[in-house]
N, C-alpha and C positions, 0 to 999 in steps of 0.2 A: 477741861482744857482752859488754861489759863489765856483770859483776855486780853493780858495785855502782850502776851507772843503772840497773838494773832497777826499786829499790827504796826506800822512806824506813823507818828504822828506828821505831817504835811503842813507846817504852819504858814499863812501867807503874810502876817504880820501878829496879833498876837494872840491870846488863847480869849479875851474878851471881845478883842473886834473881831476876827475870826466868827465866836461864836453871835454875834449881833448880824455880821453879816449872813451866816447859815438862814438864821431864824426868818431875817428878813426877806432872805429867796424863796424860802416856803409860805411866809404868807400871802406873796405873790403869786404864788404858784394858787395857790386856793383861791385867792380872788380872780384869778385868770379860770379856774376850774380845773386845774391839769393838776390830779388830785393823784395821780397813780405812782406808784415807786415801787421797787423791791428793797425789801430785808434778806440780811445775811448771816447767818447763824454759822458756827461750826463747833454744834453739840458732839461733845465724847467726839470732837474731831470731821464728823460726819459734816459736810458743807448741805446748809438747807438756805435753799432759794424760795421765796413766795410774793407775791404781788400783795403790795397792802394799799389802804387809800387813806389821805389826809383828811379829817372832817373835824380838824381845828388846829387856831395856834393862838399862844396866849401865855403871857407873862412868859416866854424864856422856853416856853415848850409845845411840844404837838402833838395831837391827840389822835391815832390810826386805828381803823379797823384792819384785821390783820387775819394769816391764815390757823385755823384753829392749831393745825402740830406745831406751827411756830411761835403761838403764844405761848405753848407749855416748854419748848427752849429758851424763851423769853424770861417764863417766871424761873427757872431751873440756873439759867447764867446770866440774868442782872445785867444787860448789853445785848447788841446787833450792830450792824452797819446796815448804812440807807446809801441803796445805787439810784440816781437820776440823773438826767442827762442836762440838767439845771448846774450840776456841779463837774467840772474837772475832775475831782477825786472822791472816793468815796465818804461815807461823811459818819464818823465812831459816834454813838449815840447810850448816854446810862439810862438805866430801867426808873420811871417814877411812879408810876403803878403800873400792873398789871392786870387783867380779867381772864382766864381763860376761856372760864362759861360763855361772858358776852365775847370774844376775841374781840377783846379791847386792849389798847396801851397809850400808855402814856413816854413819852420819850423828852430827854432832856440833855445839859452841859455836853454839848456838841463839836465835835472836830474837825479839819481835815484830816484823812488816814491814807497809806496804804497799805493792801491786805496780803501781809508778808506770806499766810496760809494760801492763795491763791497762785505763788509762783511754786511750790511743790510739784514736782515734776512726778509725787506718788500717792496716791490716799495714806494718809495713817491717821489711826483709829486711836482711840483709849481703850485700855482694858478696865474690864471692869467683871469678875474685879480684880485686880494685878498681879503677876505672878511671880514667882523663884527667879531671880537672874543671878550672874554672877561672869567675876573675867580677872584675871591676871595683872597685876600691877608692878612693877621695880620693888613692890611695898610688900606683896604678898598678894592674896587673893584678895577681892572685892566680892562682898555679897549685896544685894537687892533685891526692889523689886523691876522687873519692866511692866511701866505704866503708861506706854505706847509703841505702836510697831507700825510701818510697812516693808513695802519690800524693798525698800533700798534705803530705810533708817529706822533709829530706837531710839528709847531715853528709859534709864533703871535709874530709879530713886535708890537712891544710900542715906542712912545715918550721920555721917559722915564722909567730909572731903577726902577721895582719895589724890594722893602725889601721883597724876599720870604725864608723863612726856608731851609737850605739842606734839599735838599730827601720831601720837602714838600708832600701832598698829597690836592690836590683840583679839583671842579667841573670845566673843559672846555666847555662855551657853543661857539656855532660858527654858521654861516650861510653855510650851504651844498650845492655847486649847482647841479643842474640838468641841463645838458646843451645842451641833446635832450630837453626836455618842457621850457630850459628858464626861469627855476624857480627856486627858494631856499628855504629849508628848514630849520628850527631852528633843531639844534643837538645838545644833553649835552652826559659828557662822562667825567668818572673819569680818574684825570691824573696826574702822578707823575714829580715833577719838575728836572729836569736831570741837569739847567746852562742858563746863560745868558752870552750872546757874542756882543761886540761893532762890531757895524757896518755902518758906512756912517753918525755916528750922529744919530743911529737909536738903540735899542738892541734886540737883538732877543732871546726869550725866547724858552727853546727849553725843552720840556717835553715825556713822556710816556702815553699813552694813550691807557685805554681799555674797550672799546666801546663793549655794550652787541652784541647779533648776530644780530638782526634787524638793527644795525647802523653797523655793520661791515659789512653787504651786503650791504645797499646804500653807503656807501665810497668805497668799491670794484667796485659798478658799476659806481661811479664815475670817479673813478682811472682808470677804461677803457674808459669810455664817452671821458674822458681828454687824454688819450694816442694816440687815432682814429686821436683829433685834432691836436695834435703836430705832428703828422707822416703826418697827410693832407696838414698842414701847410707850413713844409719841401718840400713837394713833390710840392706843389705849387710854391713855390718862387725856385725851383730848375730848374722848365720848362726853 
């Protein structure tokens, strides 16, 4: 999941005094000893919370010991956000080294954010790895893939921009997996068109979706099939 939809930048003046002033409330904060903060991840969409501690700051940056599965989302997405109660807002922070082994990091060019992912009113996941989508256009049919789902939205990557309508209204069909049986199932589901956004040479079509209750349990029990794995995942490459 891309870092920079996670978030709206918060500026209070500019992106150097801004970041002069961050750096300066943290090193007060460590010479006061009130060393504790959380990090904010949201790997393959999954939101991970963990307590880290400051145990330095120095030239423009700060150096935290942190929680082992959130160092390997760490090294894996290059970003977090840091919650403390020293800031009004949360505070977007880039990767300047990483340690898994030691859960160590380094953090850096600092901002104020707010974390547009925490007003979702649903979990949604990334797929991984993505599957068949496809939907109906004035144009003809769109193919894809869907490279995120919950139960009341998507986004299928296309090759190409399709011409859809504001606010359109069309059917989304898509491949569902099952990832205890290892199997997929064909899913349709009315879904209102919300925008499309460039990305990597790619555009991602990003909709509303609202799937009768039959499909909204199997995408709930998918949504948990897929969380099991990311937490497993983590904990694995964390050993």
């Amino acid at each position: 999941m891309d870092f920079i939809n996670l978030y709206i930048t918060r500026p209070k003046k500019n992106v150097d005094e801004d970041l002069a002033e961050i750096v300066a409330t943290f090193r007060e904060l460590l010479k006061r000893g009130e060393t504790r903060v959380k990090l904010i991840n949201y790997h393959q969409g999954l939101p991970l919370c963990y307590p880290a501690t400051i145990v330095g700051v120095e030239n423009g940056m700060i150096d935290l010991d942190i929680h082992p599965q959130q160092a390997v989302a760490i090294q894996r997405d290059r970003y977090t956000f840091i919650r403390c109660d020293a800031f009004s807002h949360a505070i977007g922070a880039h990767v300047q080294y990483i340690n898994v082994r030691k859960r160590a990091a380094t953090l850096m060019r600092f901002f104020y954010a707010d974390i547009m992912a925490e007003k979702r009113s649903a979990l949604r996941l990334v797929l991984n790895p993505a599957t068949d989508a496809a939907f109906e256009t004035p144009e003809g049919k769109v193919s894809g893939k869907l490279i995120d789902l919950s139960t009341g939205g998507a986004t299928v990557m296309t090759e190409h921009a399709p011409e859809i309508p504001e606010r359109a209204e069309f059917k989304l069909q898509f491949m569902l997996p099952n990832i205890i049986q290892n199997t997929h199932t064909i899913a349709a589901t009315p879904a209102l068109y919300l925008g499309t956004t460039e990305q990597g040479g790619s555009y991602l079509i990003r909709c509303v979706i609202t799937p009768d209750k039959n499909l909204e349990q199997q995408i709930s029990q998918y949504l948990f099939q897929r969380q099991v794995e990311i937490i497993r995942d983590l904990k694995d490459e964390s050993l």
